[in-house]
C-alpha positions in Angstrom: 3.0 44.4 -11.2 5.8 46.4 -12.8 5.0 49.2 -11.2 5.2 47.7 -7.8 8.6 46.4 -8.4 10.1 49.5 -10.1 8.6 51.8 -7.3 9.9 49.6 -4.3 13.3 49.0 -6.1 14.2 52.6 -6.3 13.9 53.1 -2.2 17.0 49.9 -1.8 20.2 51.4 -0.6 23.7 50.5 0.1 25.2 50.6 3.2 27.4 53.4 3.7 30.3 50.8 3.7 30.7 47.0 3.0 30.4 44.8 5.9 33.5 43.7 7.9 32.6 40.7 9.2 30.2 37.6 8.3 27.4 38.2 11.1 27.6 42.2 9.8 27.1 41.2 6.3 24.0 39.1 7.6 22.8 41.9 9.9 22.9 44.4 6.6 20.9 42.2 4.5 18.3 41.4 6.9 17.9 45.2 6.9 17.5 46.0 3.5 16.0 42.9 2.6 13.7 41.8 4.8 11.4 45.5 4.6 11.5 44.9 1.0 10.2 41.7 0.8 7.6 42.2 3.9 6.3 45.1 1.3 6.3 43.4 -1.8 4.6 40.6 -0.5 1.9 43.0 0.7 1.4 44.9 -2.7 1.4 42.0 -4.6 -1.0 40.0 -2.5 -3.6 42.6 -2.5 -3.2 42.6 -6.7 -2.8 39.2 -6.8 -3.9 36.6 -3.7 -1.7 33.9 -3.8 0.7 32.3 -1.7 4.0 33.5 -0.9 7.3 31.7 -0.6 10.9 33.3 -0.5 12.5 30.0 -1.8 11.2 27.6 -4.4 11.7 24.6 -2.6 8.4 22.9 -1.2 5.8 24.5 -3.4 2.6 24.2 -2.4 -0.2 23.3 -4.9 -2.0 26.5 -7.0 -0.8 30.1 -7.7 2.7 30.8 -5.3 4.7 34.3 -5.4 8.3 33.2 -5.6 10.6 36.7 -4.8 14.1 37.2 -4.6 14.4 41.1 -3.3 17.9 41.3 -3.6 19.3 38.9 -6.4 23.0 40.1 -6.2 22.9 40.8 -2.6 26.5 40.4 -2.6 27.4 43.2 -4.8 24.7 45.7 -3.1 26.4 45.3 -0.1 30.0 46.1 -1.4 28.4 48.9 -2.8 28.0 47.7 -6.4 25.7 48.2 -8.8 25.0 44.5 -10.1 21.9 43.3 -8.1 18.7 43.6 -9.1 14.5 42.4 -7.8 12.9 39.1 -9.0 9.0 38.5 -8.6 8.1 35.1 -10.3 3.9 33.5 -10.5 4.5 29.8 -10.3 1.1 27.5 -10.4 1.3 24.3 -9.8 4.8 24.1 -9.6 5.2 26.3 -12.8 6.8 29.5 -13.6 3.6 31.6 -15.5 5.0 35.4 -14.9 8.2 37.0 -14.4 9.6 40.4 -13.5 13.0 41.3 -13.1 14.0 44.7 -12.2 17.9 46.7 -12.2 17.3 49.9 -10.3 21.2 50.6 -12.0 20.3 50.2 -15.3 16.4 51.2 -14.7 15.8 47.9 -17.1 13.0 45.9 -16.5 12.5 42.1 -18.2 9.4 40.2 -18.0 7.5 37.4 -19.5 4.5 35.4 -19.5 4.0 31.8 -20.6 3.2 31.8 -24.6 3.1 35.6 -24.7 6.8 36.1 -25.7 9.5 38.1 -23.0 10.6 41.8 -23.3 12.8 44.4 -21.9 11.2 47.9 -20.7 8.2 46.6 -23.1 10.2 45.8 -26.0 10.3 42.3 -27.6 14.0 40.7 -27.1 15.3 37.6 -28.9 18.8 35.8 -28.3 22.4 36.0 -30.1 22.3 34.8 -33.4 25.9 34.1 -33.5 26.8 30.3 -34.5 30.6 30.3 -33.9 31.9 30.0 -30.7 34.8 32.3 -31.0 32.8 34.7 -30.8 30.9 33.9 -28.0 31.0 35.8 -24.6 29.5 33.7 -21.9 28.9 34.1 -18.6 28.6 31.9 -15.4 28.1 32.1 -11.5 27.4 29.7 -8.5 25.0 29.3 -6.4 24.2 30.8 -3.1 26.9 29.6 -0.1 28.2 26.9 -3.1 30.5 24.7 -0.8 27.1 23.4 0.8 26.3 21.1 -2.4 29.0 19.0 -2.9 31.0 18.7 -5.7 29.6 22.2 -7.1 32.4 24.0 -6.8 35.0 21.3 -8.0 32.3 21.6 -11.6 31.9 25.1 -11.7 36.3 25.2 -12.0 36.3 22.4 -14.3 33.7 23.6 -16.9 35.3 27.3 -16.6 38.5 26.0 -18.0 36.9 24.0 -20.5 35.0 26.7 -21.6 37.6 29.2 -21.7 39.4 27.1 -24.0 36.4 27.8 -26.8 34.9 31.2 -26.5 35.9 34.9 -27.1 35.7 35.7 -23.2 33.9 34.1 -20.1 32.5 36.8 -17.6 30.3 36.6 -13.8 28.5 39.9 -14.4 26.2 39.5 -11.0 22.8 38.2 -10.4 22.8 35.0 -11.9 19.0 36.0 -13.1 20.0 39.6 -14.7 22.6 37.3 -16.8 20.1 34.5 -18.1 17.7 37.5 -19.1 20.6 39.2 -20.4 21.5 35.5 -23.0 17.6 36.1 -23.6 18.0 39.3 -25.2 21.4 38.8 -26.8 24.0 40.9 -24.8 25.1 37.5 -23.4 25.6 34.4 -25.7 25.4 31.7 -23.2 25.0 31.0 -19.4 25.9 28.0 -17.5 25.9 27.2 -13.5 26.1 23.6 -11.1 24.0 23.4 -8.2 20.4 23.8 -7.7 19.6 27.4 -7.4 16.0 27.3 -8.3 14.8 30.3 -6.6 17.3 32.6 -8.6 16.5 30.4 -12.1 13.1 29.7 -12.4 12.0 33.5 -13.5 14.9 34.4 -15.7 14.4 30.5 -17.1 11.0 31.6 -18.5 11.9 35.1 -19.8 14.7 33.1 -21.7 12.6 30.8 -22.7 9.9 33.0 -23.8 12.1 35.1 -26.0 13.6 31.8 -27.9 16.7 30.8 -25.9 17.4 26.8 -25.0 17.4 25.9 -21.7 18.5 23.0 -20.4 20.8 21.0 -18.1 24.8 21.3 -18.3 24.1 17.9 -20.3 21.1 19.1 -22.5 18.0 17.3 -20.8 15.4 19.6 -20.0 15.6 21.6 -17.0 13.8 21.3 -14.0 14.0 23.8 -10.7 15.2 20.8 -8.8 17.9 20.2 -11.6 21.6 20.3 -10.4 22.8 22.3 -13.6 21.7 25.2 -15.7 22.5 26.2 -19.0 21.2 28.8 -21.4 22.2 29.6 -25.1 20.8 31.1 -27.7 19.7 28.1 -30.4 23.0 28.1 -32.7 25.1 27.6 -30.1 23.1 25.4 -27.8 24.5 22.0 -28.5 27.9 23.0 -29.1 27.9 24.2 -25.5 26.5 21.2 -23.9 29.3 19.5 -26.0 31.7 21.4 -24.2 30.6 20.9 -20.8 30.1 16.9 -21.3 33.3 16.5 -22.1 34.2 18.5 -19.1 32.8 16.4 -16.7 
């Protein structure tokens, strides 16, 4: 399977300049993205049959491919680098496998349930800091976030909340690429509102699999229907959720 991703990542191409309107930025995604998923969903199939679904909502029952072409979509088509391929296994509701890929930083992270995560087949744990000035977190939104109400009106809250504790706050691109990157220790903690399952669920069990807490904003365990998200590595877990519960 990492060979499928890697080789159909490399083809993906900006456009030759960003798009100017709304319906051109729709038009240029459909382009790029819709190819790439039609032939991931064909390679992995045939190594792999299961079903397919491009959103995590409405699973059905057994083995489902959940992909995400073009996590970051945003950036690819501004002509940034940030933006990278997700391929999740979910049975029975489940996340089991995950791949993500950065064609940028030719990185690959993946996981499988109780065999540990890695990145380009090396084991990866999280921060081991324990004081939050130290920290450097990172947060993002959604997908089109004025849709779930009172997302946004969160997302500014907890941001100056946060801001108030850490060493620096940063939105570095695909929300996935920055859970992975809390997994392996580059980030210290992630947080987001809304449901954005789809994006989540992958990088949720590569983070999990390498050690990190996940949870809700409010520290209950996290679900793909939950409406938070929040990743940190163990030291600095609770003292997050602290942070954000007396942001709300």
């Amino acid at each position: 399977m990492l060979d499928i991703v890697e080789t159909l990542a490399a083809d993906v191409r900006a456009p030759d300049r960003p798009p100017a309107s709304f319906a051109e930025l729709g038009a240029v995604f459909s382009a790029i993205d819709d190819p790439l998923a039609a032939e991931l969903r064909s390679a992995l199939t045939e190594v792999r049959p299961a079903a397919w679904a491009g959103e995590f909502d409405d699973l059905p029952a057994g083995e489902v491919w959940v992909v995400d072409a073009l996590d970051g979509a945003v950036q690819l088509l501004q002509g940034l680098p940030q933006y990278c391929l997700t391929v999740t296994l979910v049975r029975d509701g489940e996340p089991e496998l995950a791949v993500l890929h950065s064609p940028w930083l030719k990185e690959t992270y993946a996981a499988q349930k109780g065999e540990g995560a890695t990145r380009n087949g090396k084991a990866i744990e999280p921060s081991r800091k324990t004081s939050l000035e130290a920290v450097v977190a990172a947060t993002s939104q959604p997908p089109f976030v004025t849709k779930q109400p009172g997302v946004a009106e969160a997302a500014g809250v907890s941001l100056t909340a946060v801001l108030k504790e850490v060493a620096a706050v940063r939105n570095l691109g695909p929300t996935s690429w920055q859970v992975a990157d809390v997994a392996a220790g580059r980030l210290d903690l992630f947080w987001q509102y809304g449901t954005d399952a789809t994006n989540l669920a992958g990088a949720a069990l590569v983070a999990r699999e390498a050690g990190a807490v996940v949870t809700t904003a409010d520290g209950a365990p996290w679900t793909p229907s939950a409406s938070s998200f929040l990743v940190a590595a163990p030291a600095l877990h609770e003292k997050a959720v602290r942070i954000l519960r007396q942001a709300e």
